[in-house]
C-alpha positions in Angstrom: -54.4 -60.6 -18.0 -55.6 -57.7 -15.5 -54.5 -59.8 -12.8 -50.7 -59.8 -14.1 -50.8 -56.6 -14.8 -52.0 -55.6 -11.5 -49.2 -58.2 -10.0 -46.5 -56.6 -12.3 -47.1 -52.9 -11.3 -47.3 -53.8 -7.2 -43.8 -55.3 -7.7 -43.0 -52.5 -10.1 -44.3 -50.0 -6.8 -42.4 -52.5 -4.3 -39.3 -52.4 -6.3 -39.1 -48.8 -6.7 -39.8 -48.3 -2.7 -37.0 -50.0 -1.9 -34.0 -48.2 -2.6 -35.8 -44.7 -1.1 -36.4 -46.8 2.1 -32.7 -47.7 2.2 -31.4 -44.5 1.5 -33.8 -43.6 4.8 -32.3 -46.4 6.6 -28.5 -45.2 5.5 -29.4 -41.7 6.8 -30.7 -42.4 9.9 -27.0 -44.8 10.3 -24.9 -42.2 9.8 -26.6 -39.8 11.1 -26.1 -41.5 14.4 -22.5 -42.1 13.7 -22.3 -39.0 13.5 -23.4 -37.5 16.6 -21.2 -40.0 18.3 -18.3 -39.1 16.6 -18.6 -35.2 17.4 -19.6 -36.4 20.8 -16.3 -38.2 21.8 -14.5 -35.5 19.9 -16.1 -33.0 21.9 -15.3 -34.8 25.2 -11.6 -35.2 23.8 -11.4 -31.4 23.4 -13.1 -30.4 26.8 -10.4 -32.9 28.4 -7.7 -31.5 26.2 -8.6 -27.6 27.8 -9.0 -28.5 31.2 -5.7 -30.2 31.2 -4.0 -27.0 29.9 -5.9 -25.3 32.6 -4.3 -27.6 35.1 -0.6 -28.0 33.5 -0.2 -24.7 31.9 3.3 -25.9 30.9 2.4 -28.7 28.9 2.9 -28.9 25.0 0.0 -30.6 23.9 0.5 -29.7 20.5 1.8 -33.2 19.7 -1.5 -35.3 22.2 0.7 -38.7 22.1 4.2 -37.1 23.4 3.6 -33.9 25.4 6.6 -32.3 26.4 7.2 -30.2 29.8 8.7 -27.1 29.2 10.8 -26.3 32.6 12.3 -22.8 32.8 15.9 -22.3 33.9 15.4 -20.4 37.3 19.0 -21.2 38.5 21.4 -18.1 38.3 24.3 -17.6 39.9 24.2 -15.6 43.4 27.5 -13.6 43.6 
C-alpha cells in the first residue's frame, strides 16, 4: 500500500510539473518571436527613413503605392 501511494503522488508531482514547464517552454517561444518581429520591423523602419532621406519627395505614407510629388516650376517668361 506505501508503495502505491508513493507511485500515486510521483505522478501526482509529474502531472502537476507539466503544465509550469510548458508554460516555460511557451514563453521562451514567443519570446523569441518576438524579438524577431521588432527586429524586421525595426529594419523596415530604418529603411523606410533613409529612403525619405534620399527621395525627400516621396509620399510614403501609403508603403505599397508611393507617390512623387513634382512641383510645377514652368512659368511663363514674357
Amino acid at each position: 500500500m506505501k508503495k502505491r501511494s508513493t507511485l500515486i503522488v510521483t505522478g501526482l508531482i509529474i502531472l502537476s510539473a507539466i503544465p509550469f514547464s510548458l508554460n516555460i517552454l511557451i514563453n521562451m517561444f514567443f519570446d523569441d518571436l518576438d524579438t524577431e518581429i521588432y527586429e524586421k520591423k525595426k529594419a523596415r523602419v530604418e529603411q523606410r527613413r533613409q529612403i525619405e532621406k534620399m527621395f525627400p519627395e516621396l509620399d510614403t505614407t501609403d508603403p505599397l503605392r508611393p507617390q512623387v510629388v513634382i512641383e510645377n516650376k514652368t512659368e511663363d517668361k514674357q
